[in-house]
N, C-alpha and C positions, 0 to 999 in steps of 0.2 A: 424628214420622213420620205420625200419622195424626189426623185432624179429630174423627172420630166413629168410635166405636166401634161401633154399627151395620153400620159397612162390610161386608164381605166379603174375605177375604184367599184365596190359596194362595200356598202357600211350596213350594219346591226345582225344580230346576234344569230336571227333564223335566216337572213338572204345565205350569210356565209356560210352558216350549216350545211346548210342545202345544198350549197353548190360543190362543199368539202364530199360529201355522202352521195352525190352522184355526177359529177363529171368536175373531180381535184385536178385534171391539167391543168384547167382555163383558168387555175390562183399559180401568182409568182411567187407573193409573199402576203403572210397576215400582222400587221399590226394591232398589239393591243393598250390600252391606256397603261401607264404604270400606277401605281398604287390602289388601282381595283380590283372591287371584291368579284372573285370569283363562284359565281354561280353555278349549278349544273349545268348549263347551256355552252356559255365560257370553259369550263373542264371539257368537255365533249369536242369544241372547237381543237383545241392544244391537240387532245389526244387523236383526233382524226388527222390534225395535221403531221402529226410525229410519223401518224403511220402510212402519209402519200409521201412524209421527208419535204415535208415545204416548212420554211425558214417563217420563224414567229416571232417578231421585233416587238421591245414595249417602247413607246413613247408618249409625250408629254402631250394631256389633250389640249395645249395649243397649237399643237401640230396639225390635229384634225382640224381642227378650226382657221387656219390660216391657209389650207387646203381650198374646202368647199365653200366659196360665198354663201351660202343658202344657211348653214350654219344649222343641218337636218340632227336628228337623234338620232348619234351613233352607234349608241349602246356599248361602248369599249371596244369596238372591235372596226376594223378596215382590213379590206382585201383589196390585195392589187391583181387585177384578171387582165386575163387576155379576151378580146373583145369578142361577143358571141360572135358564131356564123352563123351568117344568113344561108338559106337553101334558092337554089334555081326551083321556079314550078316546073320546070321538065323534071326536073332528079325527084322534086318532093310526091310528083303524078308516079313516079316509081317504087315508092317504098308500097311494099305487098302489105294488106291489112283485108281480114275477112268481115265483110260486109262495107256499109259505106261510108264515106269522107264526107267531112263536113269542117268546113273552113271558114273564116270570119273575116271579111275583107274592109280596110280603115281606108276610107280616103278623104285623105285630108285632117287626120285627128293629130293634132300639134301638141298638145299639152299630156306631159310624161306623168302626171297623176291616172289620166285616163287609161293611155296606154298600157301604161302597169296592172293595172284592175283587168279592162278587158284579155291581159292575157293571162291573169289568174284564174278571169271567169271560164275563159275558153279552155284552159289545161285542165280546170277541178271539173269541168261538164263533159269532157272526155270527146273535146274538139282537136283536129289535128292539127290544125296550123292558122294563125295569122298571116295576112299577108298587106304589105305595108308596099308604099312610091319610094322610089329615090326621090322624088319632088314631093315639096307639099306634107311631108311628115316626122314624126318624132324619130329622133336617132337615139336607141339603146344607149340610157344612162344607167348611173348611180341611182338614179331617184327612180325611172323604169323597175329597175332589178327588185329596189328595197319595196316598191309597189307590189311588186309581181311573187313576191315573197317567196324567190324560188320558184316559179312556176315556170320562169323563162327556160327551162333547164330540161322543160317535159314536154314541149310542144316545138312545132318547126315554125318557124321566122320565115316568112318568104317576101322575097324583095324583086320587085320589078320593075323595069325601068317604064310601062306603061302598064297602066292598069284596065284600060279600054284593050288592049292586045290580048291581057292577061285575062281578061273576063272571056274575051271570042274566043280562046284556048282553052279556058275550062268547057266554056258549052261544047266545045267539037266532043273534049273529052266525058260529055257525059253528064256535066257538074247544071241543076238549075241553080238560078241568082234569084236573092231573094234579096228586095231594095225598101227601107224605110223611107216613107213619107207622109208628112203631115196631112194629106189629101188623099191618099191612099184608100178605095171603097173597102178592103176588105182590115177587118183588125187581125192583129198578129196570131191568135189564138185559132181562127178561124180557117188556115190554109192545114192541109198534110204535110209535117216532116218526115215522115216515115216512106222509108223505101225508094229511097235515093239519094244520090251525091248532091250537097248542094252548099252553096258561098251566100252566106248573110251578109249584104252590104251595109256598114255604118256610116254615116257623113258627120263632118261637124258639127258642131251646135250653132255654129254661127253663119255656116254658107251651105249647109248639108250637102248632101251628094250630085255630083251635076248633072248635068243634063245627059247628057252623052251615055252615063254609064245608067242612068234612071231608065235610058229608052232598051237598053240591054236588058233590063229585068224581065223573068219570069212570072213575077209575082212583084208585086210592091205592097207593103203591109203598113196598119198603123197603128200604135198604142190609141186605146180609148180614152183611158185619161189623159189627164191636160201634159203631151208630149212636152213641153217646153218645159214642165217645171220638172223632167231628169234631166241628168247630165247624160251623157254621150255612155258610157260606161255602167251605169246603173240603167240606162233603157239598153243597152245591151245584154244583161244577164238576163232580164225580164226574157227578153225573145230567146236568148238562147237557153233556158231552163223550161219553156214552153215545148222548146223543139226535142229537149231533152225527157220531160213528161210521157209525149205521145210519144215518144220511141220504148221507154221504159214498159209502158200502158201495152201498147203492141207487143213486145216481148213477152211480155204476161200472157197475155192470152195465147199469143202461141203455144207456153208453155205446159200449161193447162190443154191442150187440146191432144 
């Protein structure tokens, strides 16, 4: 099945769709299982591919499986990609958008179940960009993408080599940080998202966000319930569906008026 192991993979049925139906460069080739039934989702895959003319191999699913140790559900299908770009925050502070940016900043989130989710949650709440360490964090997988179920495809990636740099750079430009913590006086529900640019900081579950970038914040907020028993990823849609709420709430009334 495959040349080099360097490559880049995602596997199941909707990551590929997705990425066939809105940017087919980033596939070389699609493999599918041989002697599987085809589905409508599977049909859909073939005929999108015929129609960017990307090459659709069938093989033996112990191919897949001699591939990925993890031995994930494939659903019949592998894509071989070329590896997302990452954006510079100078280029990504340049794309023109009417009204304001709001970005979801990980430091130090390692585990590529989370990372997937948080950037499903942030593309489907109509957040611009994630922004991620060259140190200290998950590298765009297989297992990221088939998380992200597509969603990698709709938002920007941003990668910086310091994220203390990259925070002082957003405040010049305008952007407030907003930092979770356990001890934090105010709950998340409790502060304005509305009517400004601003970076939700997440930390790990297990060393949360440090110090350095904690004394940066704007605002530091904290879930009332017992914070420990979410994951990194699920106390992240909580805040960012809140920030999304009052912005929707605000709209309304505008509209009406």
């Amino acid at each position: 099945m495959v040349e080099n192991k360097e490559n880049n993979y995602i596997y199941g049925k909707n990551p590929v769709c997705e990425i066939l139906q809105n940017n087919p460069k980033r596939i070389n080739k699609i493999y599918i299982q041989k002697n599987i039934s085809y589905d409508n989702r599977l049909k859909r895959i073939v005929e999108l591919a015929n129609q960017n003319k990307i090459i659709v191999q069938n093989v033996d699913l112990r191919k897949f499986n001699e591939y990925f140790e993890e031995k994930p559900n494939f659903q019949g299908v592998v894509a071989s990609v070329s590896p997302v770009e990452y954006i510079e925050l100078e280029d990504f502070l340049k794309i023109k958008k009417d009204g304001y940016k709001r970005i979801i900043i990980l430091d130090g989130i390692s585990d590529p179940h989370n990372f997937g989710a948080i950037i499903r949650t942030a593309a489907a709440a109509g957040f611009d960009g994630v922004m991620v360490s060259n140190h200290r964090s998950c590298p765009i997988s297989a297992t990221v993408e088939k998380i992200s179920s597509g969603a990698i495809n709709h938002i920007s990636i941003i990668k910086t080599t310091s994220l203390n740099a990259s925070i002082d750079y957003l405040k010049k430009q305008d952007f407030w940080v907003i930092a979770t913590q356990m001890e934090a006086r105010d709950n998340y529900y409790e502060i304005d998202y509305t009517d400004m640019n601003f970076a939700l900081v997440m930390g790990s579950e297990g060393s949360g966000i440090s110090k350095t970038i904690l004394n940066k914040a704007d605002f530091t907020v904290k879930l009332e319930s017992n914070f420990e028993s979410l994951n990194v990823s699920a106390a992240t849609a909580v805040i960012v569906y809140e920030a999304l709420r009052q912005i929707r709430v605000k709209s309304c009334i505008k509209t009406r008026k």
